[in-house]
N, C-alpha and C positions, 0 to 999 in steps of 0.2 A: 792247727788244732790248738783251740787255747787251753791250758792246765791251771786250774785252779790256785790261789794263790798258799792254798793250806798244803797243799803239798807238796810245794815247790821245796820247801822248807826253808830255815832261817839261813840258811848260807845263800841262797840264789836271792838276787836282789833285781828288780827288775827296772829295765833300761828307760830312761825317760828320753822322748826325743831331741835328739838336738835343736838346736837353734837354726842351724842348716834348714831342717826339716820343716822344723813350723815357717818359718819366712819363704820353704816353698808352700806351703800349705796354702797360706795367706795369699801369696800372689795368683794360686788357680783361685782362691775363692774372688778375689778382686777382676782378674781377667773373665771369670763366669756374670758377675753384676754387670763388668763392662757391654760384654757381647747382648749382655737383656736390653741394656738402654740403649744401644745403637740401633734397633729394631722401631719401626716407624711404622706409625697405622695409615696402610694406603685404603680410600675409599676409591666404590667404583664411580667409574666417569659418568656414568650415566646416572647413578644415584644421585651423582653432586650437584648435576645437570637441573635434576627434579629436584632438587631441593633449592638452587637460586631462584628457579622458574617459579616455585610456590612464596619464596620470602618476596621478589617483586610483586606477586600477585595479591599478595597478604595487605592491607592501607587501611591505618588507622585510622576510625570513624571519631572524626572531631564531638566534642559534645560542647553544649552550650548551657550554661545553668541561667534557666529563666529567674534571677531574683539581682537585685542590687548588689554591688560590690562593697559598699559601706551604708555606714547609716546615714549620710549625708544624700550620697545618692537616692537611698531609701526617700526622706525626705521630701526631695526635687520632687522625685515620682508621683509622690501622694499628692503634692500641692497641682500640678500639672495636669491630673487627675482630675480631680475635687474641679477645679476652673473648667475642665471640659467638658464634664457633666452640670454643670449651671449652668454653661452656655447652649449647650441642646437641651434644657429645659427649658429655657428662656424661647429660644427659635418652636418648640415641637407647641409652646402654650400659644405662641404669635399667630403660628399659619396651623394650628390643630383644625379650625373651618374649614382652611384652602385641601387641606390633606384628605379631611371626609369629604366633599365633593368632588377631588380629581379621583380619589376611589370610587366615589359612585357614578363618576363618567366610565371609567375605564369596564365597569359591572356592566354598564348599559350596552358597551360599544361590545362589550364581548356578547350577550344573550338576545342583542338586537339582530332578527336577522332581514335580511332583503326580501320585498315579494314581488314577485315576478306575473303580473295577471295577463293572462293573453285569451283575444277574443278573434273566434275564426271560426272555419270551421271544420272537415275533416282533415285537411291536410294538417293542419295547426293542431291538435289535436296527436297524432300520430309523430309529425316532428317535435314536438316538446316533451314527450316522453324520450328522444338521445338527448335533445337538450338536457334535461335531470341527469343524466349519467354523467353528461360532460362537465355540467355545474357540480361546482362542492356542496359543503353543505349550508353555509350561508345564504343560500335562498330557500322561497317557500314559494311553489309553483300552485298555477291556480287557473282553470281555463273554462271560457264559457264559448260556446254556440247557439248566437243568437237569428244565425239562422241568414236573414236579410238583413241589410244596414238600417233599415228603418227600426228597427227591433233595438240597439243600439243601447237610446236613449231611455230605453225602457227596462233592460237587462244587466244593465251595465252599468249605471249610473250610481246606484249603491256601492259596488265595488270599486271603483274609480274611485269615488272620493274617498275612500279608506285608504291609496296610496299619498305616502309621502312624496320629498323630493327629491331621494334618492332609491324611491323605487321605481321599478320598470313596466311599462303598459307598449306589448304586441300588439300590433293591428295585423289581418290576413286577412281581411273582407274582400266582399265583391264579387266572388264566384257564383254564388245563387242569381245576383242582380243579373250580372251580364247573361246570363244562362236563362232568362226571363226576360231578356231585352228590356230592362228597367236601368242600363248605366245612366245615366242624367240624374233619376232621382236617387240612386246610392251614392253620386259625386254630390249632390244635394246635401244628405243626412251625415255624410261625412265632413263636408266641409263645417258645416252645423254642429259635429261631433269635436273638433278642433278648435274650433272657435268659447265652445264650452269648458275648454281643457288645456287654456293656455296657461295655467300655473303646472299643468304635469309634467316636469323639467325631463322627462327620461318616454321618449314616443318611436318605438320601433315600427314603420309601415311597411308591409312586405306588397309589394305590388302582385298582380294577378298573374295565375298561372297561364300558359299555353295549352291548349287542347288541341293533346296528340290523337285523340279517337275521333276526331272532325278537321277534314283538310284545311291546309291555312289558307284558303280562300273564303272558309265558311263567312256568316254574319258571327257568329258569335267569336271566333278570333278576330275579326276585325274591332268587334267590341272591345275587346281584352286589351288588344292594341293603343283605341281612344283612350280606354279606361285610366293602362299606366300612365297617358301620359299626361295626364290631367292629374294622379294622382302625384305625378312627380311638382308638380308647378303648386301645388296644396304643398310638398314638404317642404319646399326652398320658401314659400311667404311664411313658416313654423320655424322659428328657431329652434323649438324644443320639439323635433322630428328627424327621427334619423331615415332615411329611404333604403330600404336596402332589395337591391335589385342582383337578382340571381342568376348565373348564366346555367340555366337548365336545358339538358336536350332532352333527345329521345330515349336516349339511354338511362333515365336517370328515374323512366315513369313505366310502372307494368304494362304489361303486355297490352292490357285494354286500352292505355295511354291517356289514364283521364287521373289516375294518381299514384303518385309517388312510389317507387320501390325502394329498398329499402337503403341500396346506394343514395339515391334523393335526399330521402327522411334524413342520414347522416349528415348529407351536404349541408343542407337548409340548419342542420341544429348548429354545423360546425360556425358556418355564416353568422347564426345568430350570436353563437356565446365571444366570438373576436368582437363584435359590436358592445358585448352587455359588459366585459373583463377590459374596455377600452377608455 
């Protein structure tokens, strides 16, 4: 209990520590500092872990300052500059002619498209409609029935010469003729039809079907027969005739066996577009 110093009175004089005491004093408080700084911050392992794995993962994104490092550089640049635009001034005024007509070639070549005229008749007709699906859209298909080959030169003859020389002219003739026992005068108006039509560089002739609804001993298979193969000896003296001859069977024509089903139709389009994409 401590007693106030007023009451103590003037005789009682109170003790000041010794020196003993303060130099113990002094050494707890020194030994207390000591035991704080000997204490060491441990982190956990695994924190330390996540934090090497994010400082590797962490990479300085270089930057690059788009401008000259001096004014000399500055300089270089401009005049480097300045010289390379006079000289593609000079070139764009030289060939500015050549430049607007390889543009209006390349307009022409892109809105130019193919025509495809083919002249036949049922079969030709029902096969060139897979044909269109199979073809892209760079042709323009076009098809007449002119019945007999004599009809030909009379049907046809407008449209023909509207093709160029990279468009395409089907032949399917003959079915009517021989079916009429008139093959002589349809190898007649077709040879006549070739002879007229040697500038039309692109001539696909599809030889005569087989008629599966009349036995192959019939006259008019036997026609069919003559027919292709007179019309094969027409395509080899035609350079500009392609022949194309189809291994069709029975399978390939309905029931009644006089045309195409639709396996057939397929075949014949598929035939045609390898010949026209060739």
């Amino acid at each position: 209990m401590k007693v106030p110093r007023a009451e103590l009175g003037d005789n009682v004089r109170l003790n000041k520590p010794s020196e003993l005491e303060r130099n113990n004093n002094y050494c707890d408080q020194a030994e207390t500092l000591l035991m704080e700084e000997d204490w060491e911050l441990v982190i956990d392992k695994k924190k330390r872990n996540l934090d090497v794995l994010n400082r590797n993962l962490i990479q300085i994104i270089p930057t690059k300052v788009n401008k000259p490092d001096s004014k000399h550089n500055l300089k270089d640049y401009e005049k480097r500059t300045n010289m390379r635009t006079k000289e593609l001034g000079a070139k764009n005024g030289m060939n500015h002619t050549l430049t607007k007509e390889k543009l209006k070639y390349e307009e022409s070549q892109r809105t130019h498209k193919l025509k495809i005229r083919t002249i036949g008749d049922s079969h030709v007709k029902k096969s060139a409609a897979e044909l269109r699906m199979i073809l892209d859209h760079r042709y323009i298909m076009g098809i007449t029935k002119p019945g007999a080959l004599m009809n030909i030169s009379t049907m046809a003859t407008d449209e023909v010469a509207s093709l160029s020389n990279k468009d395409i002219l089907i032949l399917w003739v003959g079915a009517n003729d021989i079916s009429k026992n008139n093959t002589n005068e349809a190898l007649k108006y077709l040879t006549k039809f070739m002879e007229e039509h040697k500038r039309t560089n692109n001539i696909i002739l599809i030889h005569s079907l087989h008629r599966y609804d009349l036995t192959t001993i019939s006259c008019v298979n036997k026609e069919v027969v003559k027919f292709n193969r007179q019309v094969k000896k027409i395509s080899k003296l035609n350079p500009n005739v392609k022949l194309m001859e189809t291994d069709l069977q029975r399978k390939h024509f309905t029931r009644h066996g006089q045309h195409l089903n639709q396996w057939g139709k397929e075949l014949v389009a598929s035939e045609l577009a390898k010949i026209i994409n060739s």
